[in-house]
GUTI-791952 format. One record per residue: residue in three letters; x, y, z of N, C-alpha, C, O in turn; residue number from 1. Coordinates in steps of 0.02 Angstrom, whole numbers. Each point is the difference from the previous one (the first is absolute). Last residue first. Layout:
N
SITE   aa     n_x     n_y     n_z    ca_x    ca_y    ca_z     c_x     c_y     c_z     o_x     o_y     o_z    i
SITE  ALA       X       Y       Z       X       Y       Z       X       Y       Z       X       Y       Z  NUM
...
//
This chain:
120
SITE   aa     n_x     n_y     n_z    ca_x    ca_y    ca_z     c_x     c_y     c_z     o_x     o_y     o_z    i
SITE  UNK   -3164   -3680    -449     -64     -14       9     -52      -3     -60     -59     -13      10  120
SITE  UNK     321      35     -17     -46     -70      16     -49       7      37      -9     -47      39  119
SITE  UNK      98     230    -130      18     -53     -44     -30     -40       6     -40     -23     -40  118
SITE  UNK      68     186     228     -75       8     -64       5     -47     -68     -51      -5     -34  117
SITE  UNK     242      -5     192     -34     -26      38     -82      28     -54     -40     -42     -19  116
SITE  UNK     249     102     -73       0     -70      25     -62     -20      28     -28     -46     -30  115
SITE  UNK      48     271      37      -2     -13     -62      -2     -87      -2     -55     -25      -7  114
SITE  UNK     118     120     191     -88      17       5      -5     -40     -84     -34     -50     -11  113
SITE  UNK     252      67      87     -15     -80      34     -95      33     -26     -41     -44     -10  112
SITE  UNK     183     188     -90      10     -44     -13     -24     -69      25      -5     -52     -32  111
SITE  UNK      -6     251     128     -32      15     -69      21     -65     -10     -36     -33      37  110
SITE  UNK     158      83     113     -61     -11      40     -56      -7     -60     -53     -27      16  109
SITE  UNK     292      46     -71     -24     -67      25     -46     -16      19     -18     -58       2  108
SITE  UNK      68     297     -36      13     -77     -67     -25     -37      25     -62      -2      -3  107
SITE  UNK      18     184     179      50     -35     -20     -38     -50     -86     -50     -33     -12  106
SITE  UNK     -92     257      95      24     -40      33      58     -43     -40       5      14     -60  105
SITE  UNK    -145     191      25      56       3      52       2     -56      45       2       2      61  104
SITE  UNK    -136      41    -266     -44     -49      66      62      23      46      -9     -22      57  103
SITE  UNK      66     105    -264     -56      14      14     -26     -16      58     -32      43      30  102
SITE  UNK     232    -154     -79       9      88      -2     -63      30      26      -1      28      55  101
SITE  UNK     -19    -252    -138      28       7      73      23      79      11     -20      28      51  100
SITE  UNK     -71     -68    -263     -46     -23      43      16       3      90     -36      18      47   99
SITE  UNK     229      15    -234     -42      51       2     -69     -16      44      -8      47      38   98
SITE  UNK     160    -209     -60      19      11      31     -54      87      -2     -26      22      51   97
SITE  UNK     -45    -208    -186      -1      -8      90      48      77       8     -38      48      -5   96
SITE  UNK     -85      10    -189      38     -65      15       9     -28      63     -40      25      41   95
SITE  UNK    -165      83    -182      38      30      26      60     -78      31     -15     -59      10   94
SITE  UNK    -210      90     -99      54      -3     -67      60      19      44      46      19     -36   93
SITE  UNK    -311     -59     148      52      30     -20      71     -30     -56       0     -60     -17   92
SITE  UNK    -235     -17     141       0      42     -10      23      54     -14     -29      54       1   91
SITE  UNK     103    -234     111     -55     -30     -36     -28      52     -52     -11     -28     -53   90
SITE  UNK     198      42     210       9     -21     -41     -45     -32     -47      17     -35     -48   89
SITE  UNK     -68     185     217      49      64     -53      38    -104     -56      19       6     -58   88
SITE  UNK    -170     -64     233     -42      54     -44      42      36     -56     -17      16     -57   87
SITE  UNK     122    -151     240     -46     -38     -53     -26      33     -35       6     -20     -58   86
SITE  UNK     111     169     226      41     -56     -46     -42     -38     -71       6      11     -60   85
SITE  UNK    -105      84     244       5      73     -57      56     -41     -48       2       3     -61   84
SITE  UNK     -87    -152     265     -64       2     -56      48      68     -63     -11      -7     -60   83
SITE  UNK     160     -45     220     -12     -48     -23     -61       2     -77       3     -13     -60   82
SITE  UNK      44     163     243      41      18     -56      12     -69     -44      36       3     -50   81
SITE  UNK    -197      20     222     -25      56     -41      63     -11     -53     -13       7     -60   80
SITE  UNK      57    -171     239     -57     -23     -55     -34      76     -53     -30     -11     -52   79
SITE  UNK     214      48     206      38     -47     -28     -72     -20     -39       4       9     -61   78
SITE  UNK     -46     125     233      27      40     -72      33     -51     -43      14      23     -56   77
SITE  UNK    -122    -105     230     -34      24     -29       9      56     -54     -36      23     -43   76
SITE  UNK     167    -166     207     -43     -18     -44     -47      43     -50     -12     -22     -56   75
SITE  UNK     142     152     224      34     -46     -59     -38     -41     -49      -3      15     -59   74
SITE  UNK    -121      68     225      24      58     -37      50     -56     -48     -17     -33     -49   73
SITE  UNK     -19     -94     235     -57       6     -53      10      66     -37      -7     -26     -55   72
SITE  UNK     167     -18     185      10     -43     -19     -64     -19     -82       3     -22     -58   71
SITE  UNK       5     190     260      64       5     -54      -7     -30     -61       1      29     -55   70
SITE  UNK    -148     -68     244     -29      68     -48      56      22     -58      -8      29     -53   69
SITE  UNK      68    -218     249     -32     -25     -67     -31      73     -45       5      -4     -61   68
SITE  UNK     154      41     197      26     -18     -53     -53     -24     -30      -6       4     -61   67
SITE  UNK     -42     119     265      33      43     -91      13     -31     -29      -4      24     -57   66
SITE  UNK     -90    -142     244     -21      43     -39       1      27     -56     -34      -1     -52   65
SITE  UNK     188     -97     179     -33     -42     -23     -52      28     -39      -2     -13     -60   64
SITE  UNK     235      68     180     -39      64     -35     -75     -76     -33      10      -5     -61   63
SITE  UNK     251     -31     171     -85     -32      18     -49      32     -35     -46     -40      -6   62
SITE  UNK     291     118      28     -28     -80     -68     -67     -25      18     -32     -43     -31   61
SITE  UNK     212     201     155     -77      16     -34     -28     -23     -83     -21      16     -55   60
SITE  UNK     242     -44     196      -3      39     -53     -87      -2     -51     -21       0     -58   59
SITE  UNK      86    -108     308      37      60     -15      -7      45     -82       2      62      -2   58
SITE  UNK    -170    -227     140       7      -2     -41      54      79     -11     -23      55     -14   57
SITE  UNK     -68    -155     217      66     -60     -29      15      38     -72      58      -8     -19   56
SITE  UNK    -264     104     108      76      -3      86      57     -33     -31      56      12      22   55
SITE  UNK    -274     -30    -164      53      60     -13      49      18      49      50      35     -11   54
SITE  UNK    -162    -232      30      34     -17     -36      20      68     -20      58       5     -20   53
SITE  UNK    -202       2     192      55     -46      16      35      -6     -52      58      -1      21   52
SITE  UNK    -256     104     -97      29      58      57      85     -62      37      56      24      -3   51
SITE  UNK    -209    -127    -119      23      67     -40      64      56      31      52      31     -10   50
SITE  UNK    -204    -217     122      31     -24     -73      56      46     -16      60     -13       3   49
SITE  UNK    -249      59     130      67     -16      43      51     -18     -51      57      23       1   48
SITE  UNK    -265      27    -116      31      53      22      61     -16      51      51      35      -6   47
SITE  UNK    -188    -206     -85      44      25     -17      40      40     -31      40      -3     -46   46
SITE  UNK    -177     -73     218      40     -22      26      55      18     -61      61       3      11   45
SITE  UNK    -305      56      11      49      49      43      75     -32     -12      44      42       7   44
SITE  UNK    -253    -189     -93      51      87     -48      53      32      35      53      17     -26   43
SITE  UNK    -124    -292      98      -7      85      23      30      24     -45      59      -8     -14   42
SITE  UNK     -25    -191     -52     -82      -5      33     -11      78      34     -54      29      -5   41
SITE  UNK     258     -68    -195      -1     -24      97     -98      23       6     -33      45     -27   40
SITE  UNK     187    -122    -203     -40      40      28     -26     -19      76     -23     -51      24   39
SITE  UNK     176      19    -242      33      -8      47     -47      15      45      34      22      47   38
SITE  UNK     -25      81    -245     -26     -67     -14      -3     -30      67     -57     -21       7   37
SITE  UNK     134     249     -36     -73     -14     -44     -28     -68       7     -60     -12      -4   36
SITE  UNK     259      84     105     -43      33      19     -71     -27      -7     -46     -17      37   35
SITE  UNK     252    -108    -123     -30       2      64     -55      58      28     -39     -21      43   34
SITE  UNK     125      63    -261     -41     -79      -4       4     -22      91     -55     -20      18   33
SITE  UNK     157     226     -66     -77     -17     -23     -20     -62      11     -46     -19      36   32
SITE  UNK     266      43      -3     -42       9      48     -68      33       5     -34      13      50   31
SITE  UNK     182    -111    -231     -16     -30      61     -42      20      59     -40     -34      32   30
SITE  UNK     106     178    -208     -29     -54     -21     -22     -41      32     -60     -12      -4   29
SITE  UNK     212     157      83     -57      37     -24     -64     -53     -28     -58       1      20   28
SITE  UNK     283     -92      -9     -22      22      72     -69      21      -8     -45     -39      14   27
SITE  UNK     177      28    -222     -30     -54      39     -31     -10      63     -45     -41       7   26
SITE  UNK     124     268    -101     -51     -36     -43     -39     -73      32     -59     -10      14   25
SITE  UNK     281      89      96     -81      61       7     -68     -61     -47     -38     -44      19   24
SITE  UNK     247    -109     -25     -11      75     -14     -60      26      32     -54     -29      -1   23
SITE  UNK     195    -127     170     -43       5     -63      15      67     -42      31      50      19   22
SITE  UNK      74    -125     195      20      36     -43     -37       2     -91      20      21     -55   21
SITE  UNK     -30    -109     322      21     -33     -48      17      40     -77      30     -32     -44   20
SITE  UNK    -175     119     241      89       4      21      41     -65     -55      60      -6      10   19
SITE  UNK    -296      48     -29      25      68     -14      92     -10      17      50      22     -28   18
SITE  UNK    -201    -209      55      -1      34     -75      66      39     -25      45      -5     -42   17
SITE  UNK    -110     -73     269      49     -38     -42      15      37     -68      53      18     -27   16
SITE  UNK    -234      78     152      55       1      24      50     -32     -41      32      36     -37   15
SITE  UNK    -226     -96      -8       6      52     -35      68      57      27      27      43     -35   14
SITE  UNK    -102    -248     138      -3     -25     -77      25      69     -53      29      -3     -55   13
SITE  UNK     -83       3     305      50     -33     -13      15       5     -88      51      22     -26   12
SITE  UNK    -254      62      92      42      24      12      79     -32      -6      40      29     -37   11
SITE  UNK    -229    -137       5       5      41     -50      45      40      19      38      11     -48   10
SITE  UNK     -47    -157     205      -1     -32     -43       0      50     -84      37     -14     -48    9
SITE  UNK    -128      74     286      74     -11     -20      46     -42     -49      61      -3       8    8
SITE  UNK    -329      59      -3      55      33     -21      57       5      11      35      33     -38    7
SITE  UNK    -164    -206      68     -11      24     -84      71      77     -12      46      14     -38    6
SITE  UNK    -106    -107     255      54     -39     -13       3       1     -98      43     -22     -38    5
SITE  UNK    -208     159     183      71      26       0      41     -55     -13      58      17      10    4
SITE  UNK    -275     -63     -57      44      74     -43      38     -10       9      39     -21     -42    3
SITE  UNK    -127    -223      53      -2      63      36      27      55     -38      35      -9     -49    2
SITE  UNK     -92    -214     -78      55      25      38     -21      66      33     -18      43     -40    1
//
């Protein structure tokens, strides 16, 4: 398929998006996966990309960038507090809810790690 019919087509798509009333989150999501996946034969094209869908984008939901560097920071405190989880229960006397105090994270999150080192 040609760019520019690649890109009225991504454009459209991400237009709809935005005026349909997704969450941020889903949108954001989406329009990674057209960035990233979705790929036009010229680089330049998606910079037109960007630049057309922030003209449509009123509450600056396009940020693609920031979310995936967001997205990976998240990951990545979610697996450090994962590994201080397993350790404080492998290597500790301590109960869930005191372990989650420590890891300043939720019960439940101690609880699914705990579950999940069970069955490996």
């Amino acid at each position: 398929m040609p760019d520019l019919e690649l890109l009225d087509r991504k454009v459209l798509i991400a237009n709809k998006l935005l005026d349909k009333g997704f969450s941020q989150r889903k949108i954001r999501a989406i329009l990674v996966f057209l960035e990233s996946y979705v790929l036009f034969k010229k680089p330049e094209m998606n910079r037109i990309f960007k630049e057309r869908i922030q003209s449509h984008d009123k509450n600056n939901i396009m940020g693609i960038d920031e979310y995936v560097r967001q997205e990976a920071k998240q990951e990545e405190r979610e697996n450090s507090s994962r590994l201080f989880v397993e350790n404080l229960l492998k290597g500790s006397d301590f109960s869930i809810e005191k372990i989650a105090s420590l890891a300043n994270v939720t019960v439940s999150f101690v609880k699914k790690v705990k579950a999940g080192t069970k069955s490996k």
